[in-house]
Structure formats: C-alpha cells, structure tokens
PDB file with SEQRES, HELIX, SHEET and CRYST1 records, atoms N, CA, C and O in Angstrom:
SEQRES   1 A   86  UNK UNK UNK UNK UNK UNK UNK UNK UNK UNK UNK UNK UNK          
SEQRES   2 A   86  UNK UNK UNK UNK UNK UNK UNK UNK UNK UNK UNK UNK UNK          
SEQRES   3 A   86  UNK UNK UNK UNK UNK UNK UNK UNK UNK UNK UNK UNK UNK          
SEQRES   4 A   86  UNK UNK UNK UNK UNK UNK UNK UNK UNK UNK UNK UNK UNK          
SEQRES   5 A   86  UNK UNK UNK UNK UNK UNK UNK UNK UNK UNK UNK UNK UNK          
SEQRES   6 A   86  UNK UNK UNK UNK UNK UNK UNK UNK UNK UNK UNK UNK UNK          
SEQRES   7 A   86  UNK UNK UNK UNK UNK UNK UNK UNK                              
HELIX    1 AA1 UNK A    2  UNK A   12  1                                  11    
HELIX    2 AA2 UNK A   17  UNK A   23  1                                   7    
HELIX    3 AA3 UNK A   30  UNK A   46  1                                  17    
HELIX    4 AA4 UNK A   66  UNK A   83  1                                  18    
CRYST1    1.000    1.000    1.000  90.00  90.00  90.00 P 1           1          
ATOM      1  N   UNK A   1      76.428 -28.129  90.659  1.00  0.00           N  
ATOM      2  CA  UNK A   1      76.920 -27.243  91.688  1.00  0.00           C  
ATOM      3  C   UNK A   1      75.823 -26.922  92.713  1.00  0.00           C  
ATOM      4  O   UNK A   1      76.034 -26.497  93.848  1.00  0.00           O  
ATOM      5  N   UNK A   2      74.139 -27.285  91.944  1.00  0.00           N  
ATOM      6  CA  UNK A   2      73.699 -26.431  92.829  1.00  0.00           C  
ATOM      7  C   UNK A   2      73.438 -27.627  94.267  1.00  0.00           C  
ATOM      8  O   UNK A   2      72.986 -27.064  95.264  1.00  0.00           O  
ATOM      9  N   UNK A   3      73.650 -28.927  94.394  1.00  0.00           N  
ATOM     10  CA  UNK A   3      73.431 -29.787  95.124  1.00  0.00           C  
ATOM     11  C   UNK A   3      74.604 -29.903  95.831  1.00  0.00           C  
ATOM     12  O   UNK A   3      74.498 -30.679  96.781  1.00  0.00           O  
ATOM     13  N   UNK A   4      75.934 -29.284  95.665  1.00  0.00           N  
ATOM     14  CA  UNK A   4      77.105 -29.251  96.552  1.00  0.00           C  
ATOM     15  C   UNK A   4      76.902 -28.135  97.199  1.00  0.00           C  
ATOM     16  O   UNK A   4      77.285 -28.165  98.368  1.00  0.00           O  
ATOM     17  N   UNK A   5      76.310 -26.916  96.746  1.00  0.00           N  
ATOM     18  CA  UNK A   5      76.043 -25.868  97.726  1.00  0.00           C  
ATOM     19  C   UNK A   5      75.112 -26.041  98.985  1.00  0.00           C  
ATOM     20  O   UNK A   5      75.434 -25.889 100.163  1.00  0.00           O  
ATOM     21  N   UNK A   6      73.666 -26.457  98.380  1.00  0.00           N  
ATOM     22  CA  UNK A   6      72.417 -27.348  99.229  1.00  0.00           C  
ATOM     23  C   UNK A   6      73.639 -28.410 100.270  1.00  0.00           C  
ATOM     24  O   UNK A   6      73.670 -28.146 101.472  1.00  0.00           O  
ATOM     25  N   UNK A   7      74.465 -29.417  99.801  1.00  0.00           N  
ATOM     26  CA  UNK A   7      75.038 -30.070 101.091  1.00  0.00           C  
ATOM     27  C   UNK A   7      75.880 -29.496 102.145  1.00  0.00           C  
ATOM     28  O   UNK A   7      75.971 -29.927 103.295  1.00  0.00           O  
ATOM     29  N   UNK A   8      76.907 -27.779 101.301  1.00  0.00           N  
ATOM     30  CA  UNK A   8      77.183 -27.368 102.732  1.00  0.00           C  
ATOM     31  C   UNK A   8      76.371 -26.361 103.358  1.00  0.00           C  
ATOM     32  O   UNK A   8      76.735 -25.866 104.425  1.00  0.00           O  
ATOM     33  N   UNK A   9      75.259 -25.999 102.768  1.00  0.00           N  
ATOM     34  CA  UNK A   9      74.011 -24.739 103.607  1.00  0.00           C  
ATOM     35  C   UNK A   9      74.139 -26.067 104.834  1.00  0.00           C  
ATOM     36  O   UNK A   9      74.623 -25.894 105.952  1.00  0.00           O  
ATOM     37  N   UNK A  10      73.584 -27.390 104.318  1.00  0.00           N  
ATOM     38  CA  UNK A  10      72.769 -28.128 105.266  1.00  0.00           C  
ATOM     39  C   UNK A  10      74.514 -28.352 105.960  1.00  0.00           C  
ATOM     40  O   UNK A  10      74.481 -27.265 106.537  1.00  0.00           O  
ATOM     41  N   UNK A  11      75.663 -28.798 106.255  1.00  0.00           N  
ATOM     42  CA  UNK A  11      76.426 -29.278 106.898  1.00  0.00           C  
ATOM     43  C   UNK A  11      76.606 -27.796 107.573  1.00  0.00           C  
ATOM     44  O   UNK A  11      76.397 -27.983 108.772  1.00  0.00           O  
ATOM     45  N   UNK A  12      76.881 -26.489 107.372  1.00  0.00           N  
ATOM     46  CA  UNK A  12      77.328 -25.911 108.060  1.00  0.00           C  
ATOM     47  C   UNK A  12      75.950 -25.536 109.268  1.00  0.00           C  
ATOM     48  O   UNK A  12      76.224 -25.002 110.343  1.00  0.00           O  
ATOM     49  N   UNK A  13      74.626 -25.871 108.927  1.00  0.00           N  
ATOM     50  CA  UNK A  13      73.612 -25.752 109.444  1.00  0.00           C  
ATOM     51  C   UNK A  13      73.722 -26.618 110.602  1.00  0.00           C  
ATOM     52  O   UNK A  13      73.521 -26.023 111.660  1.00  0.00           O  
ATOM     53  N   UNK A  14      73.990 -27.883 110.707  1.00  0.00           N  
ATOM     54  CA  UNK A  14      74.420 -29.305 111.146  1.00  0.00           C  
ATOM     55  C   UNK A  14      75.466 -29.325 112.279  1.00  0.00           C  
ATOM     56  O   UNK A  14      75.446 -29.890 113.373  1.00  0.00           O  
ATOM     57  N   UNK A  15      76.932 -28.070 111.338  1.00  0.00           N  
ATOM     58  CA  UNK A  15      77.639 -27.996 112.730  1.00  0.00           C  
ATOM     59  C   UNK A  15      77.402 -26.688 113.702  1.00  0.00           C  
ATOM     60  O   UNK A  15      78.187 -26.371 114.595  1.00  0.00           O  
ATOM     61  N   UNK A  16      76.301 -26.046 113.411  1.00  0.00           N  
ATOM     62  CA  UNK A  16      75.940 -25.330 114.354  1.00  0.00           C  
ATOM     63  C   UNK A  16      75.175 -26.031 115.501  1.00  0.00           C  
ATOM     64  O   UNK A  16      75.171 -25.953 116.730  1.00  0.00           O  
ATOM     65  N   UNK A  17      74.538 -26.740 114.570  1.00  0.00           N  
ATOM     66  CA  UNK A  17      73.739 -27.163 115.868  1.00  0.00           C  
ATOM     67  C   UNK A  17      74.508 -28.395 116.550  1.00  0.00           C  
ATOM     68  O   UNK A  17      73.787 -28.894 117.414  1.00  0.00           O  
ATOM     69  N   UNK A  18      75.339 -28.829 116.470  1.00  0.00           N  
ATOM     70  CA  UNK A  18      76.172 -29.490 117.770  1.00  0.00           C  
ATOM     71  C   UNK A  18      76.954 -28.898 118.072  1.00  0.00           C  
ATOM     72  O   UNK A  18      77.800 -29.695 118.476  1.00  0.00           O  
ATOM     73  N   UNK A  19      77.644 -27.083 118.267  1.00  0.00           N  
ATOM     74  CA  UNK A  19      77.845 -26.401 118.719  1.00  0.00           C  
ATOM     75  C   UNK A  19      76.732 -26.373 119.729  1.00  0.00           C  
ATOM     76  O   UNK A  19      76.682 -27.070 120.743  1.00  0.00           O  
ATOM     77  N   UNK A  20      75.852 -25.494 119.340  1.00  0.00           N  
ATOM     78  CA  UNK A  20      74.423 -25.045 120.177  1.00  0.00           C  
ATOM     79  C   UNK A  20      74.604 -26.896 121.793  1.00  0.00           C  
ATOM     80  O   UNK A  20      74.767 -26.795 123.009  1.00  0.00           O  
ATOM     81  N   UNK A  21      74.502 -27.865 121.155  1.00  0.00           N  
ATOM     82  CA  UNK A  21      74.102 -29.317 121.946  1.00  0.00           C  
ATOM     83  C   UNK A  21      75.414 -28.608 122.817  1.00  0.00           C  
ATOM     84  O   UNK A  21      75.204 -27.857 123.769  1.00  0.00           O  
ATOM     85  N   UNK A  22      76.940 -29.002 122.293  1.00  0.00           N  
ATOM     86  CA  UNK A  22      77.825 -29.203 123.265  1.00  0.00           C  
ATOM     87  C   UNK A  22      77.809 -27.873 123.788  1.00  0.00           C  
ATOM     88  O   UNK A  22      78.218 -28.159 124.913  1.00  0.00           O  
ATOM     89  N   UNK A  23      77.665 -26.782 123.818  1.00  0.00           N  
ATOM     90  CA  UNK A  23      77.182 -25.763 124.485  1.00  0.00           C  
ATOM     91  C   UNK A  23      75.934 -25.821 126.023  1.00  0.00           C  
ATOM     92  O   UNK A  23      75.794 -25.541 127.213  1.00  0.00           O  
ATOM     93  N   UNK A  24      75.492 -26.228 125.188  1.00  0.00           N  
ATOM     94  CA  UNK A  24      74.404 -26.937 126.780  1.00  0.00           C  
ATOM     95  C   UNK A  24      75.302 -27.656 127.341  1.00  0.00           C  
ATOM     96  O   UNK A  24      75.364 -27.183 128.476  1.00  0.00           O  
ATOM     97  N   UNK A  25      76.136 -28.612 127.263  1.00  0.00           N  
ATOM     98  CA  UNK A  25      76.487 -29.726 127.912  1.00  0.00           C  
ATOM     99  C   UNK A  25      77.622 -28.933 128.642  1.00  0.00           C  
ATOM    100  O   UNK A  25      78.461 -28.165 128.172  1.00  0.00           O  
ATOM    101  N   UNK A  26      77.429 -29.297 129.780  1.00  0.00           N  
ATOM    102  CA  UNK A  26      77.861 -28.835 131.041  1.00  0.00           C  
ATOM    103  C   UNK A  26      79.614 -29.360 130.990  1.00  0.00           C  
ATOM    104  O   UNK A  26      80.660 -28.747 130.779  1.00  0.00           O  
ATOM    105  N   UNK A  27      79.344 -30.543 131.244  1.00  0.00           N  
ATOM    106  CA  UNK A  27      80.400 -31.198 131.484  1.00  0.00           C  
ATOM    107  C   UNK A  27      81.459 -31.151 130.437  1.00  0.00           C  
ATOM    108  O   UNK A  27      82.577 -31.548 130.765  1.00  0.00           O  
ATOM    109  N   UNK A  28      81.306 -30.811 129.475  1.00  0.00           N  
ATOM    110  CA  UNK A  28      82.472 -30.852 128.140  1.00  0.00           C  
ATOM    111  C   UNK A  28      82.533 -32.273 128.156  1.00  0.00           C  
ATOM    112  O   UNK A  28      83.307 -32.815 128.944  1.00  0.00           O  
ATOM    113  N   UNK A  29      81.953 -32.826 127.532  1.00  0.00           N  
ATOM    114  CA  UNK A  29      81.986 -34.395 126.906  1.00  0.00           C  
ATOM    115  C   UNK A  29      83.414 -34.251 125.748  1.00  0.00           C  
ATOM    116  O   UNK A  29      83.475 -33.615 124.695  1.00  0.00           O  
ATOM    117  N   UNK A  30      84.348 -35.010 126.351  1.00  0.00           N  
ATOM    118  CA  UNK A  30      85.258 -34.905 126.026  1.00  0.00           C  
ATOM    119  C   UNK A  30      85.607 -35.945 124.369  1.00  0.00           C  
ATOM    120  O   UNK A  30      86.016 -35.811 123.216  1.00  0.00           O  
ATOM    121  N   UNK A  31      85.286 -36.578 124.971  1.00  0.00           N  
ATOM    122  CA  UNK A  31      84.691 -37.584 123.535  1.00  0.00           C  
ATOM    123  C   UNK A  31      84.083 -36.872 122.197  1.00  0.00           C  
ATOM    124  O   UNK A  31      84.629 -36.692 121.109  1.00  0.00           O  
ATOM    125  N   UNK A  32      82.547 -36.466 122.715  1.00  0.00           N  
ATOM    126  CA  UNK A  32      82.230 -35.671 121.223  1.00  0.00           C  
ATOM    127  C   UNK A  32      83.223 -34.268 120.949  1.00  0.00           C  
ATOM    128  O   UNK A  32      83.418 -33.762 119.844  1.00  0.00           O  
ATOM    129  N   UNK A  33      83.703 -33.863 122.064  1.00  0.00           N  
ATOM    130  CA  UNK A  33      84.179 -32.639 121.316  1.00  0.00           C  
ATOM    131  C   UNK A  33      85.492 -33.446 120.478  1.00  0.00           C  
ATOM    132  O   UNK A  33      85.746 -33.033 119.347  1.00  0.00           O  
ATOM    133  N   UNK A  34      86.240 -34.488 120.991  1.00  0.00           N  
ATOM    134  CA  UNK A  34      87.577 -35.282 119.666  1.00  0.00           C  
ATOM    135  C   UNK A  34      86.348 -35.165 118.735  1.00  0.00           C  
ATOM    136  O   UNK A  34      86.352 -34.382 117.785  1.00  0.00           O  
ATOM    137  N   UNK A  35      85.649 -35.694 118.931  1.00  0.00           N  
ATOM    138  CA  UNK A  35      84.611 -36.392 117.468  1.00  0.00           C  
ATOM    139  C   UNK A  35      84.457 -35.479 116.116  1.00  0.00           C  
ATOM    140  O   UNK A  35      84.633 -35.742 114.926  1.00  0.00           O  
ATOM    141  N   UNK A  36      84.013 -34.175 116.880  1.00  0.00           N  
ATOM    142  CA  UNK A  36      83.379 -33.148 116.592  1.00  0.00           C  
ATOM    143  C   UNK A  36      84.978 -32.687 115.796  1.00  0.00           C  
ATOM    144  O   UNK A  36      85.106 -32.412 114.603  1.00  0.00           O  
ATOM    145  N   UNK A  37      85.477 -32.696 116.268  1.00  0.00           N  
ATOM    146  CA  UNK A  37      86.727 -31.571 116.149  1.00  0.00           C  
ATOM    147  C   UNK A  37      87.603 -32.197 114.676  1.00  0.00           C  
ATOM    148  O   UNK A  37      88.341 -31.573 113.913  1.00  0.00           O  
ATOM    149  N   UNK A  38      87.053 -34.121 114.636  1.00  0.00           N  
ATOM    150  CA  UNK A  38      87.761 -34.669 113.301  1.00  0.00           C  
ATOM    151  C   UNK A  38      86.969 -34.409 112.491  1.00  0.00           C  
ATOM    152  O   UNK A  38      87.445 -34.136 111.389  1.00  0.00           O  
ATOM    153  N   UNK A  39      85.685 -34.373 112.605  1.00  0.00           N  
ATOM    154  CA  UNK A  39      84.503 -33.882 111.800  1.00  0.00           C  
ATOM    155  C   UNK A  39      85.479 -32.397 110.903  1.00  0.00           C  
ATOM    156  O   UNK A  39      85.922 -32.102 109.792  1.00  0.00           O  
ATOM    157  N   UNK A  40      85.413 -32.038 111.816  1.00  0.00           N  
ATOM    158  CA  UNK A  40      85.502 -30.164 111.413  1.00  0.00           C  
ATOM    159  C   UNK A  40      87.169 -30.395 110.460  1.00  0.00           C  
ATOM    160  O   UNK A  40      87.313 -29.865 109.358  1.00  0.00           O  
ATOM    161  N   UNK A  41      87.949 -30.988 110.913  1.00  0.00           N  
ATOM    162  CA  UNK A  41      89.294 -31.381 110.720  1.00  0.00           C  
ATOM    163  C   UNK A  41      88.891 -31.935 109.161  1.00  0.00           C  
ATOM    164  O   UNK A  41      89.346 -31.352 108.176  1.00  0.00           O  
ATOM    165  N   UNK A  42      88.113 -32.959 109.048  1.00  0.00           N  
ATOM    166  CA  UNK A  42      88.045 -33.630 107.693  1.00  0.00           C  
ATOM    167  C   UNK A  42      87.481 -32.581 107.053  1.00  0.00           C  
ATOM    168  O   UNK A  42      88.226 -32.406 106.089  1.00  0.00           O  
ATOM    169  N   UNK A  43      86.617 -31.778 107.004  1.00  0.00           N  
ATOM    170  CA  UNK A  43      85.852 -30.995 106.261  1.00  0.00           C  
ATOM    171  C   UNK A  43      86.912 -30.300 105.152  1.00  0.00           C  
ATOM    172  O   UNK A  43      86.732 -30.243 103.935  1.00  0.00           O  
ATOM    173  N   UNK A  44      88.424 -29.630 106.140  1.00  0.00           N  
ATOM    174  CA  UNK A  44      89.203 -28.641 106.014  1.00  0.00           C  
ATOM    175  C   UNK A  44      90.097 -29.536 104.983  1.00  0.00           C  
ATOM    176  O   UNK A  44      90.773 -29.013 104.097  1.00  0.00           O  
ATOM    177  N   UNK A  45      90.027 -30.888 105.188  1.00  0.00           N  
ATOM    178  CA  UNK A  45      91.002 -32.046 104.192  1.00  0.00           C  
ATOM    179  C   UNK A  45      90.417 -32.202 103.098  1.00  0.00           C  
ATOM    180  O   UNK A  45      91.181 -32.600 102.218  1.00  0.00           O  
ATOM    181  N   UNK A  46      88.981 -31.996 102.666  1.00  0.00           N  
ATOM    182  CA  UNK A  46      87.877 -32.124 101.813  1.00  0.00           C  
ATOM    183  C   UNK A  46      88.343 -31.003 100.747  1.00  0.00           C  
ATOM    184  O   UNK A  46      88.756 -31.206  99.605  1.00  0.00           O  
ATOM    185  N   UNK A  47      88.140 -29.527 101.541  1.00  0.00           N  
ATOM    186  CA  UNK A  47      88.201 -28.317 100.925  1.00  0.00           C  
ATOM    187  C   UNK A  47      89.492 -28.317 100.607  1.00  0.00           C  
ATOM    188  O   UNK A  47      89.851 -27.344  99.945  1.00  0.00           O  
ATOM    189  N   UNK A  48      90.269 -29.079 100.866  1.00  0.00           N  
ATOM    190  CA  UNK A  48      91.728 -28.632 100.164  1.00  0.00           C  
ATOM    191  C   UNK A  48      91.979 -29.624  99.183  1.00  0.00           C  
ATOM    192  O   UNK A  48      92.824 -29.225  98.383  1.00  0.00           O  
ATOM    193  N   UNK A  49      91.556 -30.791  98.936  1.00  0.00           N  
ATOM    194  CA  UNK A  49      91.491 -31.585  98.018  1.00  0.00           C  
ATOM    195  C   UNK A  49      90.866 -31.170  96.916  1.00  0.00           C  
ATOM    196  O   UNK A  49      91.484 -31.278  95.856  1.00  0.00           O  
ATOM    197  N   UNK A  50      89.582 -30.633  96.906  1.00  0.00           N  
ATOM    198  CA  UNK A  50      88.867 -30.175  95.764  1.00  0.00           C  
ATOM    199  C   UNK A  50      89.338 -28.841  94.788  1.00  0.00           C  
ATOM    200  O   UNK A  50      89.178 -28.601  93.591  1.00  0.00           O  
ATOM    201  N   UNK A  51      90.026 -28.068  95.953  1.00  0.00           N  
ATOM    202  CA  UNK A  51      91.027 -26.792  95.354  1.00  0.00           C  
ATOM    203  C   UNK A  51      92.253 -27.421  95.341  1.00  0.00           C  
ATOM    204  O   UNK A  51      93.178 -26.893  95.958  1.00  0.00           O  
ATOM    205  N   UNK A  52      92.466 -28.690  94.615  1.00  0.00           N  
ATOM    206  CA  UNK A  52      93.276 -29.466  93.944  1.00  0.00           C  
ATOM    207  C   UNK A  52      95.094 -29.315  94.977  1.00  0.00           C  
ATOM    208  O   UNK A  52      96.182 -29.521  94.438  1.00  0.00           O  
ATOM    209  N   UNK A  53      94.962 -29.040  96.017  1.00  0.00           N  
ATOM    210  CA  UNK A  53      95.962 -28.855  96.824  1.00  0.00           C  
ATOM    211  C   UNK A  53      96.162 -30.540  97.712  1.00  0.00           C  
ATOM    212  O   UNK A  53      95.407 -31.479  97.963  1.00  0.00           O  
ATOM    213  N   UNK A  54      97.371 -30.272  97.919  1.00  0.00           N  
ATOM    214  CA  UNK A  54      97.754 -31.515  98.673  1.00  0.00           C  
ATOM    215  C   UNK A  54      97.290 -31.293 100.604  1.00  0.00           C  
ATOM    216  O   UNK A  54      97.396 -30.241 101.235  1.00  0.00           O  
ATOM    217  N   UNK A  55      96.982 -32.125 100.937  1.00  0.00           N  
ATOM    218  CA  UNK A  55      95.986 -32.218 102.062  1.00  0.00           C  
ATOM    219  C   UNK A  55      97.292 -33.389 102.962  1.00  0.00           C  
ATOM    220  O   UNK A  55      97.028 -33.489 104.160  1.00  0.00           O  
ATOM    221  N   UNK A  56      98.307 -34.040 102.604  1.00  0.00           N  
ATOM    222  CA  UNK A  56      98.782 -35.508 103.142  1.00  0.00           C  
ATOM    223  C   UNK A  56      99.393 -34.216 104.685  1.00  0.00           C  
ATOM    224  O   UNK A  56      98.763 -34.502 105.703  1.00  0.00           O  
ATOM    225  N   UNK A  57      99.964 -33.532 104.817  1.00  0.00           N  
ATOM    226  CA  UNK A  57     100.398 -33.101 105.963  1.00  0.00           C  
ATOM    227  C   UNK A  57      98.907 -32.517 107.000  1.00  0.00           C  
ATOM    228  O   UNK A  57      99.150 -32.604 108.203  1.00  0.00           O  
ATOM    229  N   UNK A  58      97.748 -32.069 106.732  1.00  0.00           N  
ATOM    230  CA  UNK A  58      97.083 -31.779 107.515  1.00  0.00           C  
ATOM    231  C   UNK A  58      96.648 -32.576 108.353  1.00  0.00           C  
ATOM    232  O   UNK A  58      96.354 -33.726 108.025  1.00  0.00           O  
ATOM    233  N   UNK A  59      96.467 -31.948 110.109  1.00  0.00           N  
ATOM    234  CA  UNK A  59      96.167 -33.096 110.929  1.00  0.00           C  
ATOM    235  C   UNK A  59      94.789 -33.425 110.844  1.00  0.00           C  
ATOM    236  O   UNK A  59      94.147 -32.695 110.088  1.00  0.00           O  
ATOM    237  N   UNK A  60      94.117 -34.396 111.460  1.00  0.00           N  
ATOM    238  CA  UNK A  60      92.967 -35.034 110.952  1.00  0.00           C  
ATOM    239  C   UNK A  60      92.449 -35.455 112.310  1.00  0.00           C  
ATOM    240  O   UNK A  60      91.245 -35.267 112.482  1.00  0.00           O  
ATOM    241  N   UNK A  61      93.232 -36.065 113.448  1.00  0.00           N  
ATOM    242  CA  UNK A  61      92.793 -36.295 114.859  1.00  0.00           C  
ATOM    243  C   UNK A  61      93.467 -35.334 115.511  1.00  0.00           C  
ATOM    244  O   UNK A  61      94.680 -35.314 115.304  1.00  0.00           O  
ATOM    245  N   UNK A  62      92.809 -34.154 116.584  1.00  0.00           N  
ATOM    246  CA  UNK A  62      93.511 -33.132 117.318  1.00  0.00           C  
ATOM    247  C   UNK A  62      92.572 -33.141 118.922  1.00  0.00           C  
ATOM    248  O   UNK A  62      91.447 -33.618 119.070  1.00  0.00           O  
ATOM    249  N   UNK A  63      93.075 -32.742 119.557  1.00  0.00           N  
ATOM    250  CA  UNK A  63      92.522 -32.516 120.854  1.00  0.00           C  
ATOM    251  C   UNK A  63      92.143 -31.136 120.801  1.00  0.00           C  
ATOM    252  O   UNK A  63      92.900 -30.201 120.535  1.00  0.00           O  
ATOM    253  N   UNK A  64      90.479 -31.045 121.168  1.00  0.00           N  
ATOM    254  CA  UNK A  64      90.799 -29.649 121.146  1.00  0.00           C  
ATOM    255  C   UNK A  64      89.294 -28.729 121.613  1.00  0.00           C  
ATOM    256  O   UNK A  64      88.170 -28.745 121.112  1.00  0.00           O  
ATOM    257  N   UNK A  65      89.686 -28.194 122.427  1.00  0.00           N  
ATOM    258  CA  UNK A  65      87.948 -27.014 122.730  1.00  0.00           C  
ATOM    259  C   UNK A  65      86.740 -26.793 122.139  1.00  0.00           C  
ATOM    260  O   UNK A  65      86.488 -26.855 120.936  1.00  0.00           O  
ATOM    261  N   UNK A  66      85.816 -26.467 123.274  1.00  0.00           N  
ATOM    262  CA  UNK A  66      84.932 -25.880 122.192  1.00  0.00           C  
ATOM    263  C   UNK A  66      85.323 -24.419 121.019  1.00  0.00           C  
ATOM    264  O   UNK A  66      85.166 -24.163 119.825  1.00  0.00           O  
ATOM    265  N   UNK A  67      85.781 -23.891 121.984  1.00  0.00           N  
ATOM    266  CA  UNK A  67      86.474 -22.547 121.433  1.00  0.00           C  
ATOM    267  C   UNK A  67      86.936 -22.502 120.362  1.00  0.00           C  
ATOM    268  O   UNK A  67      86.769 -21.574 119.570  1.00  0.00           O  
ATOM    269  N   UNK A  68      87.736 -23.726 120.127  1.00  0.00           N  
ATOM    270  CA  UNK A  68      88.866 -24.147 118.933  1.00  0.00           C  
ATOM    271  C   UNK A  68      87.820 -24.597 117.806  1.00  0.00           C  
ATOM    272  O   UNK A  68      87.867 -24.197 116.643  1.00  0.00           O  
ATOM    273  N   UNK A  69      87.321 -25.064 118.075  1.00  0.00           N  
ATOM    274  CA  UNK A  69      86.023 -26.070 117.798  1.00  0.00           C  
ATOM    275  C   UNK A  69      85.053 -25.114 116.552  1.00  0.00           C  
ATOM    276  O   UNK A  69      85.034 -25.320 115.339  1.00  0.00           O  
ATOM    277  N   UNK A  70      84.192 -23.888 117.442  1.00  0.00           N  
ATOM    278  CA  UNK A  70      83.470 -22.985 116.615  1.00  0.00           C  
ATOM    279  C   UNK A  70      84.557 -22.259 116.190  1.00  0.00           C  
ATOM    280  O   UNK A  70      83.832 -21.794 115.310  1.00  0.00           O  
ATOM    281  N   UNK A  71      85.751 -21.654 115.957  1.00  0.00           N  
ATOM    282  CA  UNK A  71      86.895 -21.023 115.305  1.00  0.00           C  
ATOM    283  C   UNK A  71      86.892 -21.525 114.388  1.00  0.00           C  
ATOM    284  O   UNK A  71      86.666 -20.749 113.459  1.00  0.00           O  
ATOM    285  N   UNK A  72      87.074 -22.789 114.020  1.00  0.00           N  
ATOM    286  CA  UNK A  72      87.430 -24.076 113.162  1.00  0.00           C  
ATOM    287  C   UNK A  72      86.058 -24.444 111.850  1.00  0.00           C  
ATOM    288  O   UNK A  72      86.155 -24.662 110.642  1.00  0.00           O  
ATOM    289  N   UNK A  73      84.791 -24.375 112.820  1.00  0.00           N  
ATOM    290  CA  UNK A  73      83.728 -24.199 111.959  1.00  0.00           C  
ATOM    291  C   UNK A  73      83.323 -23.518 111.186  1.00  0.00           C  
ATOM    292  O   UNK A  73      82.489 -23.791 110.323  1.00  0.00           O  
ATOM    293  N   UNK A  74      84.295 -21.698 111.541  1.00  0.00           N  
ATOM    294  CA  UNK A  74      83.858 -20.622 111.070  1.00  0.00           C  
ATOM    295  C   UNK A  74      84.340 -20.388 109.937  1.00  0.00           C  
ATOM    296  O   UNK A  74      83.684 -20.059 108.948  1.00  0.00           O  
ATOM    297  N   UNK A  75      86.248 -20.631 110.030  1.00  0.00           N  
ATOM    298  CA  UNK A  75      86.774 -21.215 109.276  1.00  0.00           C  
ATOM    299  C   UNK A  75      86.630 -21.833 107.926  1.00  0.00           C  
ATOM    300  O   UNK A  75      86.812 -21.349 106.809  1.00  0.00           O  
ATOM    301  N   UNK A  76      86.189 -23.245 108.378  1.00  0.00           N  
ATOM    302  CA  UNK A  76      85.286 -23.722 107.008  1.00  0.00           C  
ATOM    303  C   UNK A  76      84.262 -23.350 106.688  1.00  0.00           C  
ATOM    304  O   UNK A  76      83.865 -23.876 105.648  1.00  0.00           O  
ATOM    305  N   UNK A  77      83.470 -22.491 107.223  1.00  0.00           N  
ATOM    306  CA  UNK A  77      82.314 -21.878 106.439  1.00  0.00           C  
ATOM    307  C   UNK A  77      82.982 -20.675 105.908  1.00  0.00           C  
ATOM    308  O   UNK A  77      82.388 -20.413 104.862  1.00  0.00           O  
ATOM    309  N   UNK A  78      83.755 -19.964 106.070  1.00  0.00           N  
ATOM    310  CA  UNK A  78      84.424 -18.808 104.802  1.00  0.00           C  
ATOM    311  C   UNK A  78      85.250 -19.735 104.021  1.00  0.00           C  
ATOM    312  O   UNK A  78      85.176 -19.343 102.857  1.00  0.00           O  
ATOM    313  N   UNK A  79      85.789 -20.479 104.071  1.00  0.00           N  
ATOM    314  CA  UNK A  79      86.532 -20.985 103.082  1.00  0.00           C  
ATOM    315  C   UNK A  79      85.643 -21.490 101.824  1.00  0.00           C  
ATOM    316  O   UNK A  79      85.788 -21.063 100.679  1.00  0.00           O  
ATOM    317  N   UNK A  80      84.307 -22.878 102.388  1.00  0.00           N  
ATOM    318  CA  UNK A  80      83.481 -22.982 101.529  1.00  0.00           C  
ATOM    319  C   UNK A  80      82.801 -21.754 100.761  1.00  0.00           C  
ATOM    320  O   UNK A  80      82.437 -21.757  99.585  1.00  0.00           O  
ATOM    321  N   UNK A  81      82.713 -20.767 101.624  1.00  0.00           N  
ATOM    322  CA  UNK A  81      82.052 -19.987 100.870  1.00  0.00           C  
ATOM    323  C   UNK A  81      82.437 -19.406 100.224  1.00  0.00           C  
ATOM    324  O   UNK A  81      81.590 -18.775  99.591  1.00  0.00           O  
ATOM    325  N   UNK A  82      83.890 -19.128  99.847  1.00  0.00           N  
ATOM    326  CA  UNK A  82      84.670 -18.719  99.351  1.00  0.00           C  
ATOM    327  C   UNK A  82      85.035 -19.958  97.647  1.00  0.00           C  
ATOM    328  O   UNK A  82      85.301 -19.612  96.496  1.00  0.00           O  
ATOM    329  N   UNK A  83      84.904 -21.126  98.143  1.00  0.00           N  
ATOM    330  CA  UNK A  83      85.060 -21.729  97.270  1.00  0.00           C  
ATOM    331  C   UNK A  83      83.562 -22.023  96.481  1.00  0.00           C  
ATOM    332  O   UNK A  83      83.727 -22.302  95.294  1.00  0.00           O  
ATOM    333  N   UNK A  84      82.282 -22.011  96.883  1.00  0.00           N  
ATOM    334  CA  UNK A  84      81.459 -22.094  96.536  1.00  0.00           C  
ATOM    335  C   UNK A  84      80.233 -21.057  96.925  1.00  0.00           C  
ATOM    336  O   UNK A  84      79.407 -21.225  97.823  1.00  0.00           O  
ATOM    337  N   UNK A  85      80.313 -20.151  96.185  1.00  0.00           N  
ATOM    338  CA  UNK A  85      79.664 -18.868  96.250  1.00  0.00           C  
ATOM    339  C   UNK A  85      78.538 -19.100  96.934  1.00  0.00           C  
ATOM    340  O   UNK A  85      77.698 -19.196  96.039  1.00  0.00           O  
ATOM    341  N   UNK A  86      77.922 -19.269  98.086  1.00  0.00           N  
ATOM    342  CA  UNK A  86      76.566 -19.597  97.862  1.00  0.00           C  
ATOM    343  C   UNK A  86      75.304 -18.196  98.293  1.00  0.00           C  
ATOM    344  O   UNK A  86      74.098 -18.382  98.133  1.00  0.00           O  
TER     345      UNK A  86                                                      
END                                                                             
C-alpha cells in the first residue's frame, strides 16, 4: 500500500503541475487540455475499478476547460484520498 500511496502523492503532484504549465499558456492549447482532460478522465476509470465498481459507462475522451480540468483533478484527489488514506 505504501508504494500506491507514494504513486498518487507523486501523480496528483504531476497534475498540478500541468495545471500550473497550461495556466501560463496563453493561448489554451487546445490539444493538451483533450490530453490532459483523458489523463484526469482515466484516473476517475482507475478509481472506480479498484473500488470494484463497473467503470464501462464512464466517458474517457471529453472536451473540456481548464476550469473543468482542475475541478476534475480535485475530484480525484478526494476520492483517492478517500480511498487511500494518505
């Protein structure tokens, strides 16, 4: 357990900081934020698989903000943390 906790300190560490990047970026790179956003999307398919729940209806490619984006991150960081005390 204690090396699944160590991987999401470091992933939720990880999606801050390409928050922080696409935050600088002026232009809204429309590209990394899809990228970013399946990233964050799979994470949420991860955490529901392991709390032995069915995941086949969650979406996985979405269009979607930064806004939506850090909501989404925050999201999976209470949920993990919720599922893995850390």
């Amino acid at each position: 357990m204690k090396t699944l906790e160590q991987m999401f300190l470091h992933l939720n560490w990880a999606n801050q900081r390409i928050i922080e990047a696409l935050h600088t970026n002026k232009t809204e790179d429309q590209e990394a934020l899809r990228l970013f956003s399946h990233i964050l999307l799979a994470e949420r398919i991860w955490l529901t698989r392991l709390e032995g729940k069915d995941s086949t209806q969650l979406p996985i490619w979405t269009e979607e903000g930064l806004s939506r984006c850090q909501e989404r991150a925050r999201e999976n960081k209470k949920s993990y943390d919720a599922y893995l005390p850390i």
